[in-house]
N, C-alpha and C positions, 0 to 999 in steps of 0.2 A: 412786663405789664400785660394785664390781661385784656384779652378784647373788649371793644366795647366802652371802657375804659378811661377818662381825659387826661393827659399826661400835666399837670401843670407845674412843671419843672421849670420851663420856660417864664413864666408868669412871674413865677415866685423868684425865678434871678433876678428879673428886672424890677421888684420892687420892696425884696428884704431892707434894701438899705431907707426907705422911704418910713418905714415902720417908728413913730414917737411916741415917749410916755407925756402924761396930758397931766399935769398937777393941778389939783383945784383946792379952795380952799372956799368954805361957806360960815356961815354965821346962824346958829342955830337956837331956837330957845326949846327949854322943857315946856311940855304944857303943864298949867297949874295943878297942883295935885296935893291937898291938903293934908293926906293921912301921911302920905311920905315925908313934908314938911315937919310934920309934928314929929315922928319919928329919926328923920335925919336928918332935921334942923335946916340953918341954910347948905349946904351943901346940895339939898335938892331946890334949890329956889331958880326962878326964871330967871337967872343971868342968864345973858349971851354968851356960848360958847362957840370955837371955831372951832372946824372938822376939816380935816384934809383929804384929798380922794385922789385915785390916782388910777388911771386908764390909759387907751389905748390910740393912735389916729394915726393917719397916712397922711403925707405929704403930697398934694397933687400938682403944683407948679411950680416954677421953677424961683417965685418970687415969696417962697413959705406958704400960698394957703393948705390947712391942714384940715381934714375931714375927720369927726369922729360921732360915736354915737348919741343922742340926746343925753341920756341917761348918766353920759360921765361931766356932761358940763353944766344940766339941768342945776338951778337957784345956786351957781357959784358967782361969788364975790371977786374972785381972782384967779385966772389961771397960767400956767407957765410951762 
């Protein structure tokens, strides 16, 4: 290691095992959009569609709570 340097060797043994994937799942609609209707009929219509998302979190106690960034659990309906 070069000088200077922060070795985080240490760090990262003690918390690889702590690392979860974050499943979500959301409920989503098209916004209306009438030339695509007319061209691809219903298939582009406002139904509810779900989407699934899948991120990252750490585990920080010993009793499950999990930390993770907004952005992967932001307007989820379910996550796992």
């Amino acid at each position: 290691m070069q000088e200077g340097q922060i070795d985080f060797t240490y760090a990262a043994e003690q918390t690889v095992h702590a690392v979860v994937n974050v499943h979500t799942k959301t409920i989503v609609r098209q916004p209306d959009n009438p030339i695509m209707e007319w061209f691809y009929g219903d298939r582009y219509s406002n139904r509810p569609r779900e989407e699934e998302g899948i991120g990252s979190g750490v585990i920080i106690s010993a009793d499950g709570y999990i930390i993770t960034n907004n952005h992967v659990i932001e307007n989820a309906e379910n996550m796992k």
